[in-house]
N, C-alpha and C positions, 0 to 999 in steps of 0.2 A: 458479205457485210454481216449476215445472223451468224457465221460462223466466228469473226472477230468478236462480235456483240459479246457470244455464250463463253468464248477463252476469257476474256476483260473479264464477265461476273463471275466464273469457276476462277481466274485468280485475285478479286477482290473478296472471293470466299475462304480463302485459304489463307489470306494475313490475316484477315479477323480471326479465324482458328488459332492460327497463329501465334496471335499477338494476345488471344484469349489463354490459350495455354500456356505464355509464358509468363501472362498475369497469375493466373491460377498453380503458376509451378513456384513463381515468387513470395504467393501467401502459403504457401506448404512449405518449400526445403528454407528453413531458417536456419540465420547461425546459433551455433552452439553458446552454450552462456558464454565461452573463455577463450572462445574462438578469436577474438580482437590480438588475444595476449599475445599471438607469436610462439614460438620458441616448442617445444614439444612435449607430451604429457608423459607422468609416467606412474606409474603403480605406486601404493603408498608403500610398499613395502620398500621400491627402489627410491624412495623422495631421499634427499640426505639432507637429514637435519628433523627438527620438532615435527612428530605429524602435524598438521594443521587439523584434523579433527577431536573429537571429544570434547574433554572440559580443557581451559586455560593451565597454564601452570600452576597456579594458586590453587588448584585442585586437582592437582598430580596424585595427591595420595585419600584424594575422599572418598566414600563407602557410597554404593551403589545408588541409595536412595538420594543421595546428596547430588550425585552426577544428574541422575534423575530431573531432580529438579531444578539443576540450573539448566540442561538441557530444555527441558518444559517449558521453560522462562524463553530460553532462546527463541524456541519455536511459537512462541506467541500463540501456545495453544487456548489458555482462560478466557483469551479475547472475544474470540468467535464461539467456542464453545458453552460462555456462559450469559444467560439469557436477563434480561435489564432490573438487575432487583433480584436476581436469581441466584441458584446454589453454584458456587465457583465448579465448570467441568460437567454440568447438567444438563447441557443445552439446551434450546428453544430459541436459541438468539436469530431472530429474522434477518433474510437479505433481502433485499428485494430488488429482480432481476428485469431486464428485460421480457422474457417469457415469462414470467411467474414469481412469487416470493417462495424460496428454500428456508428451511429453518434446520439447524443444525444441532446434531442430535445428539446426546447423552452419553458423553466416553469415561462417566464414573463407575468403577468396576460390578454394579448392579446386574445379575445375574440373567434379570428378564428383561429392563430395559435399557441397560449399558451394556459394558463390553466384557463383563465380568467373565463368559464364558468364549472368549478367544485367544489361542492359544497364541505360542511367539509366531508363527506363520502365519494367522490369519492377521494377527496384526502389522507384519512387515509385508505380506500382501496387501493391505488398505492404504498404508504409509508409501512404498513402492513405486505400486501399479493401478490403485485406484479403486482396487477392486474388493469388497466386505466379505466375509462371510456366505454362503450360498450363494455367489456370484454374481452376487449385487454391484451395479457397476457407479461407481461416485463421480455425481461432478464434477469437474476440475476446479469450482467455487474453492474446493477444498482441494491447497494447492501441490496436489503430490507429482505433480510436472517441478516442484523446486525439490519436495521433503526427497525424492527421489535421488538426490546427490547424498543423501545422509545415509551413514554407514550402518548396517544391521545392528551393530555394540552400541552406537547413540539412540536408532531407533527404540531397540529393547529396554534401553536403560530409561527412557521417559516411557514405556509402554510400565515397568515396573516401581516406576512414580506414580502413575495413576493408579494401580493398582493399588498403592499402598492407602488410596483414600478410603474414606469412607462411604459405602457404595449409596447413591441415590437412585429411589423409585421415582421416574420420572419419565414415560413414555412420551417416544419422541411424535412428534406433529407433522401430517402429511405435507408435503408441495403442494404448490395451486398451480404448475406448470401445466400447461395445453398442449394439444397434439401438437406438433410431434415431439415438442421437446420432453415431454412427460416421457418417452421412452430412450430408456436407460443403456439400452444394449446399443445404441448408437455412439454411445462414450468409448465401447472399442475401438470408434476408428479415429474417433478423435485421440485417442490414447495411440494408437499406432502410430497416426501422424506426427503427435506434438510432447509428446511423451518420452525423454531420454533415455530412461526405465535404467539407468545405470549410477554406480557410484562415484562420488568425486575424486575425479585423477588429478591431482597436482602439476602446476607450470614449472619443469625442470629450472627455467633461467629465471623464475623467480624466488623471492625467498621465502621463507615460515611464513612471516609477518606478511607479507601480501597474501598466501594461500591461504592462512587462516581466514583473514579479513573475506576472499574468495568462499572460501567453506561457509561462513556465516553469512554473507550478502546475497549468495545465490541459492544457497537450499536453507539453512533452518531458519532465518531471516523472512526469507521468500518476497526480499523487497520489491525485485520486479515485479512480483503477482500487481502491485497498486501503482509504479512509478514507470512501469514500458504501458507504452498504448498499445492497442488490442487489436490485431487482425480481424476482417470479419468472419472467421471462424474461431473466434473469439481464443486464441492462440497469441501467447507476448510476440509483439514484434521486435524482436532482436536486432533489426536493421534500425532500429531507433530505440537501443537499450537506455532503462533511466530517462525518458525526456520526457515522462509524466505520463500520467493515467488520472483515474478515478477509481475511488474507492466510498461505496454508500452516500453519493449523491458529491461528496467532496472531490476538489480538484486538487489530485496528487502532484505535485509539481517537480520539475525539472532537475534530478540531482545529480546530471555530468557535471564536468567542469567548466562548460559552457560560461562566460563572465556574468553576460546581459543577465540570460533568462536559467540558469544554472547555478552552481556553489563554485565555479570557478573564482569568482572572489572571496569566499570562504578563506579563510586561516584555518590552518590545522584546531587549533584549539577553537575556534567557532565549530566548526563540523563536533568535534566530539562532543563540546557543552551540548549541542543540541540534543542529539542523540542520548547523550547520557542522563539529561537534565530538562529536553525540551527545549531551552532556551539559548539562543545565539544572539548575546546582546547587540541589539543594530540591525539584523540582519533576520532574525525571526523566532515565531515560539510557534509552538506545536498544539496544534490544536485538533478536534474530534477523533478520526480513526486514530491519526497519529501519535496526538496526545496519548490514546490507551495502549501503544505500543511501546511508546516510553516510559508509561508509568507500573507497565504490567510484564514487560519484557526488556528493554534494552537499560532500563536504571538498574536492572539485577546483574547484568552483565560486567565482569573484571574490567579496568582502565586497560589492560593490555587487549583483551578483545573488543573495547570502544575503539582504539586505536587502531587495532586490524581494519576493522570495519572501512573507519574514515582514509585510511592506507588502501587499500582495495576502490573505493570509489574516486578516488581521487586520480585514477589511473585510466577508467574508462573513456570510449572513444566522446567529446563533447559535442554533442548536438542542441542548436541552436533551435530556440522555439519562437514564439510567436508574440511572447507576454515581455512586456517593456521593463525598461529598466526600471530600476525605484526611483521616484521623483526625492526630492531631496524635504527640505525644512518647510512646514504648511506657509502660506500666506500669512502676513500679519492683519490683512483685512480680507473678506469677504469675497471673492472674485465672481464677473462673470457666469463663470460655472455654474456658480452655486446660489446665486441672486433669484432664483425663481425657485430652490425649494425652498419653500418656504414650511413645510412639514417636516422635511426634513432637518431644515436647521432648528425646528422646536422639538423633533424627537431627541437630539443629540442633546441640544441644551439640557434637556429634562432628566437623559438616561445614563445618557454617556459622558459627558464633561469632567463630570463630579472624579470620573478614573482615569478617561483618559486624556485630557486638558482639550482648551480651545485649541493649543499650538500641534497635539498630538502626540507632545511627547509623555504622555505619562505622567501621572500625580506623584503616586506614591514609590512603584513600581515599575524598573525597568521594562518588565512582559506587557505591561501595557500601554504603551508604544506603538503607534498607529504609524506612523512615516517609518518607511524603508520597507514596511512588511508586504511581502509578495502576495498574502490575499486581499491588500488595498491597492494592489497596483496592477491586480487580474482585474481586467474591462467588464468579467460576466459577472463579479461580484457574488459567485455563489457562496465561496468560502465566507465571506463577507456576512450574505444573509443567514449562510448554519449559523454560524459564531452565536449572532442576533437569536436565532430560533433556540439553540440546541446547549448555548453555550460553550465555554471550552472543554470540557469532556469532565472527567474524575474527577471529585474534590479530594483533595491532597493536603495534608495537616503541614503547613508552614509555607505552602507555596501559593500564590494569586490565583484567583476563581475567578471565572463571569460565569455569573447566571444565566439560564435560558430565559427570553421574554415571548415565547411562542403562545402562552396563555393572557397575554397581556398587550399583545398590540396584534394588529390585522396585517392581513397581507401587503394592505396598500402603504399601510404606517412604515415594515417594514423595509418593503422596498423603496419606502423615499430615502429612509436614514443609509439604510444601503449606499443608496447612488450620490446622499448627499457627503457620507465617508469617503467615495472613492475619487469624487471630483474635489474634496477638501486637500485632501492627504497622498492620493495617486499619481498615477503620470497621466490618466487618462478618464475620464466619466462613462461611471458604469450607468447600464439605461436597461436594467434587470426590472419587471413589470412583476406586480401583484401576483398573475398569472402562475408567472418563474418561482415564486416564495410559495404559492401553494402546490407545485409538485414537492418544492424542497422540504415542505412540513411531511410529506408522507414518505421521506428519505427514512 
């Protein structure tokens, strides 16, 4: 009988092992970005037809700095690298992480506190592999698990875009990261694991126009960096590529083709307006991180690489999320819902009305359009409360602005209007707390 007892625990020991290490082998061996695609990769040199890297056609014959800086633009480098009110490429601009806030640091060609004195190596080492100068090991915040499909001729050609700026003194600012993440040399193994460390091979039975689209969505894009969710080794989960993330406190959302909770009902020409312009009339505008990725990267980008783009994503595998469909046209009275806020129905009336109607649709302006948009139809309401706090990102000469009211109402003012927005105009009542609004003020 003790001898049956001890086989039964030695083999309820060994499925847990088991079953541990086949969890643990699941959040390690991930698929490849282009794994989904099928058909077989092959050398750019053997692709037939247009490379898919470099610059677009329209810039088949432009002079080095010019590549440079559409390349630049592609790669959404200004964004993160320049700090709020700051010199464009000087960094300082804060993240703030789980473990700690990183703040990002100074890639203007300044001799002692940029990159002035790094040669084409040390900079397609950092771009690459991760790794600076004296073998300082980076982050993956900085997302060279994507730049890493970018070919050495793109790298160097934005490495001597930057170069050509004019150098800023401007020393970079420590991390507040804690043991153990504070130590850097642990990013080896992370980089071994998750790290492709390789360049982009081309899908034979695909064509230009999807491999470009490919080239730019999965490395200088680095779209999944914000739109796959995240292992907890903080690694993209490619087993649910595109079905949203977060990016600085915002909730990146779903860009399979997925119908409900996805761009699967997208029109080609909605996908690229947005992308191009921000704005998908009906269906949504771009707002905080995003908004500065349209307004600082992908509005710089040729119509035929908006098109790549929206052609490449349109082809990923769609996965289904969790976030409801858009409810359709507001109430023409007051419902239920929304009959006991009573703060909230006077923050709107006071704040909001005057832009974006009692009905939701918008005064003046289409982008301000409250029905159909997917962060009035997210139940957590956080895209909802940035909006409110932080506004919609850049102000832009000829295109619609909201202001931040983060100095002008409380936490509690704004999570009533919050929840009174999403049970007005959603599919569902958000019930997002003071609480929720004051982590999202320190976003």
């Amino acid at each position: 009988m003790r001898g049956s007892t001890k086989r039964a625990a030695l083999l309820a020991a060994g499925i847990i092992v088991v079953a541990g290490a086949a969890v643990l082998a699941r959040m390690v061996f991930l698929p490849g970005a282009l794994d989904f695609a099928g058909g077989h990769q092959v050398s750019l040199a053997d692709f037939k037809g247009p490379s898919p890297t470099g610059v677009p056609k329209e810039l088949a014959n432009a002079a080095l700095l010019e590549r440079g800086a559409y390349l630049t633009a592609a790669a959404d480098c200004q964004a993160c690298h320049t700090a709020e009110g700051g010199t464009p490429y000087a960094g300082g601009r804060p993240f703030k992480l789980p473990f700690g806030t990183l703040y990002t640091p100074n890639i203007t060609p300044d001799a002692e506190t940029g990159i002035g004195r790094w040669s084409d190596a040390d900079f397609l080492k950092a771009v690459h592999k991760g790794v600076a100068p004296g073998g300082q090991r980076l982050y993956p915040a900085f997302p060279y698990a994507s730049y890493t499909l970018m070919t050495d001729e793109d790298v160097l050609a934005i490495k001597a875009y930057l170069f050509s700026l004019a150098p800023v003194r401007r020393e970079n600012l420590p991390d507040t990261f804690a043991f153990p993440y504070n130590q850097r040399w642990l990013m080896i193994f992370w980089g071994l694991l998750f790290n492709p460390d390789h360049r982009f091979i081309p899908v034979a039975e695909r064509g230009p126009e999807w491999n470009r689209g490919a080239y730019l969505v999965e490395g200088a894009a680095h779209c999944g960096e914000c739109h796959t969710p995240r292992t907890p080794f903080q690694a993209m989960d490619t087993r649910r590529k595109f079905a949203g993330g977060q990016a600085e406190g915002w909730n990146a959302y779903n860009i399979t083709p997925d119908v409900p909770s996805g761009i699967g009902g997208w029109s080609a020409e909605q996908i690229e307006a947005y992308l191009a312009h921000g704005h998908a009339k009906g269906k949504g505008v771009a707002s905080g991180p995003m908004r500065e990725a349209v307004e600082l990267s992908f509005s710089k980008l040729s119509p035929s690489d908006i098109a790549a783009m929206r052609s490449y994503l349109q082809t990923v595998p769609a996965v289904h999320t969790s976030l409801p469909a858009p409810a359709g046209p507001a109430p023409r009275e007051h419902g239920a819902t929304v009959a006991d806020n009573l703060d909230g129905k006077r923050m709107f009336e006071g704040a909001c009305a005057s832009c974006h109607a009692w009905s939701g649709a918008g005064v003046n302006s289409a982008e301000a359009q409250l029905t159909a948009k997917r962060a009035v139809n997210d139940p957590s309401a956080a895209n909802v409360a940035l909006m409110i706090l932080k506004g919609s990102g850049p102000q832009v000469a000829g295109r619609p602005y909201m202001p931040g009211f983060s100095g002008a109402y409380s936490d509690e003012e704004i999570a009533a209007v919050a929840n009174y927005v999403t049970a007005r105009f959603g599919a569902a009542p958000s019930k997002i707390t003071p609480g929720d609004v004051a982590k999202l003020r320190l976003e």
